[in-house]
Backbone as CSV, one residue per row, in Angstrom:
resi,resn,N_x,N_y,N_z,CA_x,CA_y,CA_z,C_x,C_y,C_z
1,UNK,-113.532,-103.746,-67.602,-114.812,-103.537,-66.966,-114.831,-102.148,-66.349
2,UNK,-116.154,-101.283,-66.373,-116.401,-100.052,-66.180,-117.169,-100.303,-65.029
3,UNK,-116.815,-100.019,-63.639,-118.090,-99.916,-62.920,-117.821,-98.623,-61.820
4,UNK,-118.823,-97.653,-61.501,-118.210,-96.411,-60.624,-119.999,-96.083,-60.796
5,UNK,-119.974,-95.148,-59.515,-120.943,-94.344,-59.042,-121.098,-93.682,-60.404
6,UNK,-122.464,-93.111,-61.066,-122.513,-92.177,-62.083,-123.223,-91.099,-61.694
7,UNK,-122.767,-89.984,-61.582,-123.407,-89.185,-61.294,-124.214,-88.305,-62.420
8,UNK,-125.607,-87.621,-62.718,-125.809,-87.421,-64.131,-127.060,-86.688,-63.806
9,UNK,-127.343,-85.601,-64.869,-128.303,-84.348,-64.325,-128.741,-84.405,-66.153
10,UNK,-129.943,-84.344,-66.922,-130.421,-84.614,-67.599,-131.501,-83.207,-67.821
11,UNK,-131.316,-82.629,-69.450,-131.705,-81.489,-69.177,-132.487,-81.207,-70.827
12,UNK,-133.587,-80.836,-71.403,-134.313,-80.564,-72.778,-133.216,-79.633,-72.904
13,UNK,-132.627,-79.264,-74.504,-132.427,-78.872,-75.136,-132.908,-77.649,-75.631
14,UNK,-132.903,-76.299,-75.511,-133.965,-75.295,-75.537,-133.083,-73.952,-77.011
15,UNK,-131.901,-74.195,-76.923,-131.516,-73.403,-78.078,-130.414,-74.040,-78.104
16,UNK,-130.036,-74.908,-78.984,-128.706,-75.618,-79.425,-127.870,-74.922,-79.990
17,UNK,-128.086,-73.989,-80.778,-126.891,-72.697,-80.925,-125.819,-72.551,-79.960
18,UNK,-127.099,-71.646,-79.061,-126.262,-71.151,-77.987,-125.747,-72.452,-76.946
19,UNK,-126.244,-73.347,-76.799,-125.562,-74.219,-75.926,-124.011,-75.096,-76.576
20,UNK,-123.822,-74.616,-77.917,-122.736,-74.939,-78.577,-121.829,-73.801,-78.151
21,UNK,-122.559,-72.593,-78.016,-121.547,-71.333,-78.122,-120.788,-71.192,-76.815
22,UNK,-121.685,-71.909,-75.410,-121.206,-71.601,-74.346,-120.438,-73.106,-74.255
23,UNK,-120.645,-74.094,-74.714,-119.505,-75.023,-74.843,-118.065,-74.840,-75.373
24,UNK,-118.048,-74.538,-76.828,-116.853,-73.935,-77.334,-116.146,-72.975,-75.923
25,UNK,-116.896,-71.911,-75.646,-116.420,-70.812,-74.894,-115.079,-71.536,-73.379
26,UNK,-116.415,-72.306,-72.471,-115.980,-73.289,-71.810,-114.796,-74.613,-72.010
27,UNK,-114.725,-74.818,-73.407,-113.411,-75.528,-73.851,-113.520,-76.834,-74.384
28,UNK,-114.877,-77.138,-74.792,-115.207,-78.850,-74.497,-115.604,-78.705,-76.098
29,UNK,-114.603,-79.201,-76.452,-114.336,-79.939,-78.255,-115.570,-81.315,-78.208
30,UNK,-115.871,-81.031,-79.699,-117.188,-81.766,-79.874,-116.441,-83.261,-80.163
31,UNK,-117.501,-84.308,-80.455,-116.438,-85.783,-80.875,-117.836,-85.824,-82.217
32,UNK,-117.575,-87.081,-82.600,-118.241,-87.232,-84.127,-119.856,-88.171,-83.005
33,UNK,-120.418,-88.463,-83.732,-122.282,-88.217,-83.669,-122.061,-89.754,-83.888
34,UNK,-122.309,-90.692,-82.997,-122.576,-92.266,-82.759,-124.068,-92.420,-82.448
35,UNK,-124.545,-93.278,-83.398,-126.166,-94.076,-83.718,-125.866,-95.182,-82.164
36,UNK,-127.341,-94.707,-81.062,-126.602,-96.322,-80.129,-128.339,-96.533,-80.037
37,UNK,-127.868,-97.854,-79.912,-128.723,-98.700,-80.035,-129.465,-99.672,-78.622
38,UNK,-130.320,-99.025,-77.754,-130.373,-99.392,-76.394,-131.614,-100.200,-76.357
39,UNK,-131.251,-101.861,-75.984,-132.322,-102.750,-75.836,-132.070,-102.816,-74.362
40,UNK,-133.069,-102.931,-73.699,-133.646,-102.719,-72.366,-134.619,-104.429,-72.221
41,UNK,-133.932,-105.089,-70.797,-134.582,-106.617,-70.531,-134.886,-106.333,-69.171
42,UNK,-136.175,-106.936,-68.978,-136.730,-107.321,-67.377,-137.331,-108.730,-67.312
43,UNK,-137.338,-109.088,-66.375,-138.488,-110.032,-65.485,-139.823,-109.724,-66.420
44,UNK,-140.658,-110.777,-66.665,-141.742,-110.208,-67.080,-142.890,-109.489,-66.301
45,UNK,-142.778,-109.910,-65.193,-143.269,-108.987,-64.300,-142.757,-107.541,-63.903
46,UNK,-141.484,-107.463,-65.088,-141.268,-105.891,-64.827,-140.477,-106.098,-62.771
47,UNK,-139.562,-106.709,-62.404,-139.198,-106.372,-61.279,-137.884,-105.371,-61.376
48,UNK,-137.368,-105.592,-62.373,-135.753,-104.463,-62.574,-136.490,-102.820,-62.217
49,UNK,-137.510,-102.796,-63.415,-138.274,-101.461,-63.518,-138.693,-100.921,-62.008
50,UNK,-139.639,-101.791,-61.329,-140.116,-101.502,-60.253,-139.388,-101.374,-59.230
51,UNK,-137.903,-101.921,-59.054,-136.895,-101.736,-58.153,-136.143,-100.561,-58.520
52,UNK,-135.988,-99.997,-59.457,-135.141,-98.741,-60.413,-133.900,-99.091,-60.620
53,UNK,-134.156,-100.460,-61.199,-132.633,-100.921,-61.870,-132.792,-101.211,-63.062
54,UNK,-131.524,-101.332,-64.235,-131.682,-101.223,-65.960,-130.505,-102.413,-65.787
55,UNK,-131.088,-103.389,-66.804,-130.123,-103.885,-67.662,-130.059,-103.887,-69.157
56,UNK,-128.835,-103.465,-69.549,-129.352,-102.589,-71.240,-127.994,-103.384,-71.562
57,UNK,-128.031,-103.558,-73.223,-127.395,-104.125,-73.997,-127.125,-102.976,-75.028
58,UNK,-126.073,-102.209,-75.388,-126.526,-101.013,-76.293,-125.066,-101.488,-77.231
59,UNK,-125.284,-101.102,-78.653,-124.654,-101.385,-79.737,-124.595,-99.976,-80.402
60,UNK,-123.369,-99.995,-80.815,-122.504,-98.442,-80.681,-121.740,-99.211,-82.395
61,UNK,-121.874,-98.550,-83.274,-120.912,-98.977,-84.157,-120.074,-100.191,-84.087
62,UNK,-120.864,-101.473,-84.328,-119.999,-103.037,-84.497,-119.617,-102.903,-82.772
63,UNK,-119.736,-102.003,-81.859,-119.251,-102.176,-80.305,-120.328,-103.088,-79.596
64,UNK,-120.611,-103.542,-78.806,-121.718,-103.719,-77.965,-121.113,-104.316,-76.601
65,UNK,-122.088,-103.789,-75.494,-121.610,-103.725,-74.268,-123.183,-103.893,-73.321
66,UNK,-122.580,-104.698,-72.278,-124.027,-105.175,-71.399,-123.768,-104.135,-70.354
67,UNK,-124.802,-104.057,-69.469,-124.668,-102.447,-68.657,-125.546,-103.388,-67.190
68,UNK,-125.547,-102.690,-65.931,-126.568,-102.637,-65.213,-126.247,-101.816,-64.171
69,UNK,-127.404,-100.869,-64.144,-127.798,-99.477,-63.129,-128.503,-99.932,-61.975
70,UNK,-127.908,-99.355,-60.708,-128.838,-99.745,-59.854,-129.792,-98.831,-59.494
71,UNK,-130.473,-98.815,-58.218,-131.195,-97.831,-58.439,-130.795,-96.473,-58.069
72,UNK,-131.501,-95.154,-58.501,-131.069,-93.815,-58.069,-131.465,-93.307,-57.185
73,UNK,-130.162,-92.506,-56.734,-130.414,-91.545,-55.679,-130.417,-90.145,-56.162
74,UNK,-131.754,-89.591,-55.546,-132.235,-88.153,-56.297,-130.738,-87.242,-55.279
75,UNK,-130.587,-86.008,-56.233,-129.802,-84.954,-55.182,-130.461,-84.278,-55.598
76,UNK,-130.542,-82.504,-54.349,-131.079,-82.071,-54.394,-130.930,-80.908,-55.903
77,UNK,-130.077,-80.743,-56.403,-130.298,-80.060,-57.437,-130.945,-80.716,-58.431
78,UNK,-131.455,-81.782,-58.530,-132.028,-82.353,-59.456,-131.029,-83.644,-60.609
79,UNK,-130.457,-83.403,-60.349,-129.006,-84.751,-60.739,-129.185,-86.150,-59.914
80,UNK,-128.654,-87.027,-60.400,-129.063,-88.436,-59.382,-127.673,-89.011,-60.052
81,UNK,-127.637,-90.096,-58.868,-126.361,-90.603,-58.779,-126.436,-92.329,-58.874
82,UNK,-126.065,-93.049,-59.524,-126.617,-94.806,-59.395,-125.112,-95.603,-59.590
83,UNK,-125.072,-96.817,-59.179,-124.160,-97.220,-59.514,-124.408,-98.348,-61.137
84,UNK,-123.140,-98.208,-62.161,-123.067,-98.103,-63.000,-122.038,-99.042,-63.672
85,UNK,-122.468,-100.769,-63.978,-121.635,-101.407,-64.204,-121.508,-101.704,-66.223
86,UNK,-120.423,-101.327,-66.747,-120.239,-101.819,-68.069,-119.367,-102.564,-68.638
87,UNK,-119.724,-103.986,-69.507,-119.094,-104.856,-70.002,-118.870,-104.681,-71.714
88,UNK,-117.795,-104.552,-72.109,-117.488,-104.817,-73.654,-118.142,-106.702,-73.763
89,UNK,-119.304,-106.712,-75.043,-119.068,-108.299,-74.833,-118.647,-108.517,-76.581
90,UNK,-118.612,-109.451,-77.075,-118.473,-109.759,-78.543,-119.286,-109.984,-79.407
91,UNK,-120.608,-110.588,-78.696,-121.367,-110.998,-79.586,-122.853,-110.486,-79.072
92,UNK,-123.485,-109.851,-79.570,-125.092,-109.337,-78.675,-125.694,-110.434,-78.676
93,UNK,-126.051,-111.652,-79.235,-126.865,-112.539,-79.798,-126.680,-113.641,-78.666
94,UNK,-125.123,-113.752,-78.010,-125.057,-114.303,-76.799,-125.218,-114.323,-75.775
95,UNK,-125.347,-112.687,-75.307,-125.991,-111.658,-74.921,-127.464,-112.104,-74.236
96,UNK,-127.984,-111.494,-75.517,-129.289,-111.562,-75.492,-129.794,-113.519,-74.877
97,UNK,-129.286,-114.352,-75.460,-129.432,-115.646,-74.930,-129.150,-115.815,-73.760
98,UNK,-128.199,-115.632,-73.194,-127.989,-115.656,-71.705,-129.104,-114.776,-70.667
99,UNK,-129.296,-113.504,-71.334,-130.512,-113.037,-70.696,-131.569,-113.800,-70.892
100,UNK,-132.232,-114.457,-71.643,-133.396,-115.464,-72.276,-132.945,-116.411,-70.905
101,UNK,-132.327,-116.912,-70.727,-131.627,-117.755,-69.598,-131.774,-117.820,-68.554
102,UNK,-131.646,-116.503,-67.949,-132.018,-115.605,-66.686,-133.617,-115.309,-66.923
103,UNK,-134.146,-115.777,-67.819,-135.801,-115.258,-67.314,-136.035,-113.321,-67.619
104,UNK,-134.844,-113.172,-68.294,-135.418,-111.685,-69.046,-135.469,-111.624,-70.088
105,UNK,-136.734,-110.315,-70.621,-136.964,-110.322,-71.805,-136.768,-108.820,-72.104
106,UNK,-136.890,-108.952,-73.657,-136.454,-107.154,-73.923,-137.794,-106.495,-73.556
107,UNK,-138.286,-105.152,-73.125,-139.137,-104.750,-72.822,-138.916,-103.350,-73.789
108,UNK,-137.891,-102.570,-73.815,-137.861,-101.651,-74.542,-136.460,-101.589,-75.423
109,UNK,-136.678,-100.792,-76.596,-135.367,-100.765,-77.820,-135.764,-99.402,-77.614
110,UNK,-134.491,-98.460,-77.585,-134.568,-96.767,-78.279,-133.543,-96.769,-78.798
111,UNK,-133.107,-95.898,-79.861,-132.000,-95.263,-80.378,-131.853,-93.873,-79.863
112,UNK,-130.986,-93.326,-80.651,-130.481,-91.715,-80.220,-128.791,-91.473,-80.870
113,UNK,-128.904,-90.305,-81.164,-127.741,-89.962,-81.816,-126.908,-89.081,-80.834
114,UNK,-126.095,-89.751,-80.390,-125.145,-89.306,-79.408,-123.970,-88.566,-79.918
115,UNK,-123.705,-86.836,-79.011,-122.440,-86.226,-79.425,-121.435,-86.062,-78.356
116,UNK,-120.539,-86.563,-77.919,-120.104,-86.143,-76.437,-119.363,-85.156,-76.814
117,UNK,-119.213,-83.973,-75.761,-118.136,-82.969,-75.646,-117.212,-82.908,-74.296
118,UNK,-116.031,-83.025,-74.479,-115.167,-83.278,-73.610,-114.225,-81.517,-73.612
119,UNK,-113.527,-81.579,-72.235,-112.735,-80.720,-72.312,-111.468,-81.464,-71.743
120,UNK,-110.585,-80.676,-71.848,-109.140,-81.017,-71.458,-108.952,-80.786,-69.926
121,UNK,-108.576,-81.831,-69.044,-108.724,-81.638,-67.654,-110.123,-81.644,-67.017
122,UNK,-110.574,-81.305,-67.563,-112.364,-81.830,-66.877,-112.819,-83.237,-67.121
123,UNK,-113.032,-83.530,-65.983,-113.772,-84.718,-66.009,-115.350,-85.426,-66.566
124,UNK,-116.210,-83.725,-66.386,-117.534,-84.271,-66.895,-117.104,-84.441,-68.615
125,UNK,-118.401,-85.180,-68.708,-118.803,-85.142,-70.098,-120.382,-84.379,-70.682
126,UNK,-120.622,-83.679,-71.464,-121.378,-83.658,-71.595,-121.912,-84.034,-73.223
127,UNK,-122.868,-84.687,-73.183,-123.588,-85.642,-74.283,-125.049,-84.879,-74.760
128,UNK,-124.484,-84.412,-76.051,-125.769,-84.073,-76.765,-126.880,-85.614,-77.200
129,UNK,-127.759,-85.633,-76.795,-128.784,-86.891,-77.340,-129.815,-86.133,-78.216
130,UNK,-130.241,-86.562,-79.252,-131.278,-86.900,-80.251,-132.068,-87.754,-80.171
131,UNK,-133.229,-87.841,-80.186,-133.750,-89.027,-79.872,-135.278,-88.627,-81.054
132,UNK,-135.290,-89.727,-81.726,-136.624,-89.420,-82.535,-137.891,-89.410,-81.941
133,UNK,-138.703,-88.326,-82.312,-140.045,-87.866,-82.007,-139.920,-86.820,-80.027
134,UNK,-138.360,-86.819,-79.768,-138.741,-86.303,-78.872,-137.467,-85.477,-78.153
135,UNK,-136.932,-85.069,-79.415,-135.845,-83.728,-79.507,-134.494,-84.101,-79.148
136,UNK,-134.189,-83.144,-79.087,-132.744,-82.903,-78.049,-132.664,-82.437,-76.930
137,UNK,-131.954,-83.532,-76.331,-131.271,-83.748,-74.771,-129.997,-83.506,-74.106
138,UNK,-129.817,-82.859,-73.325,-128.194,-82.933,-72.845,-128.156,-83.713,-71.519
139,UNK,-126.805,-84.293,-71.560,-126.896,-85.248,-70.415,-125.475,-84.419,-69.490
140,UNK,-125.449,-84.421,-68.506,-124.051,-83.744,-68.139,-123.612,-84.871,-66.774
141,UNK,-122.304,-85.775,-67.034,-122.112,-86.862,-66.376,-120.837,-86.333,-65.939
142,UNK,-120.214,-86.621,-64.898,-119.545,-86.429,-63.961,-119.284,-85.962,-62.108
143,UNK,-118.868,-85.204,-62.042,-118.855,-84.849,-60.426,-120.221,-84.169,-60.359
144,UNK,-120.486,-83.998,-58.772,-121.560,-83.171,-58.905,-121.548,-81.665,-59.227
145,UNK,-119.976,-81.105,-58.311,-119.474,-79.677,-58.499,-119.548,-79.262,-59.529
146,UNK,-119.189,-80.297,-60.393,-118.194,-79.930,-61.671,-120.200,-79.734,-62.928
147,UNK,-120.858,-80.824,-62.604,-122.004,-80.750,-62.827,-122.743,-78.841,-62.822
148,UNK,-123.004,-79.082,-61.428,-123.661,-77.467,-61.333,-122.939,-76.251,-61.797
149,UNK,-121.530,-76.291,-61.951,-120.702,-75.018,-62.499,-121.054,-75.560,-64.271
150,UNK,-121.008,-76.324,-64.748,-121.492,-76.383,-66.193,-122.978,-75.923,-66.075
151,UNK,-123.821,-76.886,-65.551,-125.053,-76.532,-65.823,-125.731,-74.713,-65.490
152,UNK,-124.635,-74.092,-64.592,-125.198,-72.982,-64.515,-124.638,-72.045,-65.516
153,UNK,-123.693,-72.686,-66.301,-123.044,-71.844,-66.926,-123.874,-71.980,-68.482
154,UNK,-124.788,-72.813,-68.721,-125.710,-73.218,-69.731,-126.665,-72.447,-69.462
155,UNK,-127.180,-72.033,-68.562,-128.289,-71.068,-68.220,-129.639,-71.465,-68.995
156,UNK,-129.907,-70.263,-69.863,-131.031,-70.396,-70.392,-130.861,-71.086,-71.747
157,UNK,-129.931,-71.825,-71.649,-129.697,-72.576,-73.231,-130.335,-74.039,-72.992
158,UNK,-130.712,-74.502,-72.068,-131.133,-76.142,-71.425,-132.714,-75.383,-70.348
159,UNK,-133.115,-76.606,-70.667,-134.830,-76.604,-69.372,-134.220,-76.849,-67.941
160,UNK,-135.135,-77.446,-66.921,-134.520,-77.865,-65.689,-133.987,-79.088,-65.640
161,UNK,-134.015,-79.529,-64.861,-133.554,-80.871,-64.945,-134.219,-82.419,-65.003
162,UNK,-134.303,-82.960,-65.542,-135.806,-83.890,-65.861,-135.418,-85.134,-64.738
163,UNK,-136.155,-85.193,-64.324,-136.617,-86.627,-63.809,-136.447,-88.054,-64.310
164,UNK,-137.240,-87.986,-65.642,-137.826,-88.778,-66.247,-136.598,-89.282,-66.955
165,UNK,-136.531,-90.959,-67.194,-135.592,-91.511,-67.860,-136.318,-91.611,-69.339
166,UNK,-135.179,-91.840,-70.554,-135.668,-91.616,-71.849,-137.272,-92.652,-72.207
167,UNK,-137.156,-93.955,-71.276,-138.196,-94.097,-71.654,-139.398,-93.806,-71.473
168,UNK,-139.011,-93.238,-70.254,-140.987,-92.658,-69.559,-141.344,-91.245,-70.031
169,UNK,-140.101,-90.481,-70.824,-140.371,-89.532,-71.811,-140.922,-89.791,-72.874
170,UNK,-140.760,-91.346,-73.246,-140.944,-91.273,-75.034,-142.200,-92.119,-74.689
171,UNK,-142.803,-92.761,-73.591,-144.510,-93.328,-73.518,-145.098,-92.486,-73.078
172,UNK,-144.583,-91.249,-72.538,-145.428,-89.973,-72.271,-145.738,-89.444,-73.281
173,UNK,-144.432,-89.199,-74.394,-145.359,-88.860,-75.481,-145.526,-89.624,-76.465
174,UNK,-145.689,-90.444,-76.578,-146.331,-91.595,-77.267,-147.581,-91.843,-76.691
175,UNK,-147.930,-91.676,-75.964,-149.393,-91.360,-74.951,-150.432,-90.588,-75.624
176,UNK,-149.369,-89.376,-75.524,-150.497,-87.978,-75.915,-150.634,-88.246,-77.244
177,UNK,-149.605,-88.761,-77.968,-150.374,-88.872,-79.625,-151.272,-90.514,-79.563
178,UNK,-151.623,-91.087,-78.973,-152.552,-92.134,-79.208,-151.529,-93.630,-79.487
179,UNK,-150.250,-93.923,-79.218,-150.095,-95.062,-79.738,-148.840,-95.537,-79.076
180,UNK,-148.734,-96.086,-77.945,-147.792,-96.658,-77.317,-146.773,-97.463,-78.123
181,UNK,-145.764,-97.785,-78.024,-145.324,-99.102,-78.532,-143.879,-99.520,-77.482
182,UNK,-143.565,-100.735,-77.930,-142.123,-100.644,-76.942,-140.584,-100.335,-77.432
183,UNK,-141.034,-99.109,-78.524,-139.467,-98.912,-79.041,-139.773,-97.495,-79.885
184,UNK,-138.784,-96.837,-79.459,-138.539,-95.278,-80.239,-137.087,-95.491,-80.985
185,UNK,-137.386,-95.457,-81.989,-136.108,-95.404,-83.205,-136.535,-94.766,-84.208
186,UNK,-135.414,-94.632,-84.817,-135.197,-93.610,-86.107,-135.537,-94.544,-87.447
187,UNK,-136.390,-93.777,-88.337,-137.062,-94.515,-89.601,-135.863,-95.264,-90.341
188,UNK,-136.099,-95.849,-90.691,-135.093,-96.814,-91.512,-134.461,-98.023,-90.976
């Protein structure tokens, strides 16, 4: 079982070149590109959402693991910090029934093509995301220090720091083009 404070600063993607070039530079070896698969359950009244807590079920290559975030605390550079519990389980389908159980239902599915880059002795991670219809993302998870000396060292290769969790990005723009739905995934 995984559970620890997460600390995590969330940033658009603005020239992926160069944000590879100042990675390499910095020391953080790429890993191979994992399809995950994030089903999202609430109350039907939506109370997880409205409190700023997630319970997600996400399926990673034959992996799958139950999650729950509590809610966040903004810092002032724009990074937020939540606490962050994760379970390996075996079967999603049991999963998912036991939530049916508890009176939750799925409310949102996204995918995204995840790259993490790690360095040797550093603790953050930072995670290239893909996400269909609404680009590339970097996520930079670890300390906060260790956070702002990466992120400043990305400069003009990343936007500021977003607010917005992947899903209130992808009904924002699912908004502006005319057609809501409750799931952003990749065709096929």
């Amino acid at each position: 079982m995984a559970g620890t404070v997460e600390t995590e600063s969330k940033h658009r993607v603005l020239d992926e070149t160069g944000l590879g070039v100042v990675l390499d530079r910095l020391g953080f070896r790429a890993g191979p590109v994992s399809l995950q698969a994030d089903e999202y359950y609430d109350t039907p009244a939506g109370l997880l959402r409205a409190a700023d807590m997630v319970v997600r079920l996400r399926l990673v290559e034959g992996r799958v693991t139950a999650g729950f975030k509590g809610p966040r605390t903004y810092l002032p550079d724009g990074s937020h910090a939540r606490l962050e519990v994760e379970l390996p389980v075996a079967a999603a389908d049991e999963v998912r029934a036991d939530l049916a159980d508890q009176g939750l239902v799925r409310v949102w599915r996204l995918d995204k093509r995840r790259r993490e880059y790690r360095s040797p002795g550093r603790s953050i991670v930072v995670c290239l995301d893909e996400l269909p219809g609404l680009g590339d993302f970097v996520e930079l998870e670890g300390e906060p220090d260790e956070i702002v000396r990466v992120r400043g060292a990305l400069g003009a290769h990343i936007g500021p720091a977003e607010p917005l969790n992947y899903r209130d990005l992808a009904v924002r723009w699912m908004t502006g083009r005319g057609s809501v739905t409750t799931a952003l995934t990749f065709p096929g």
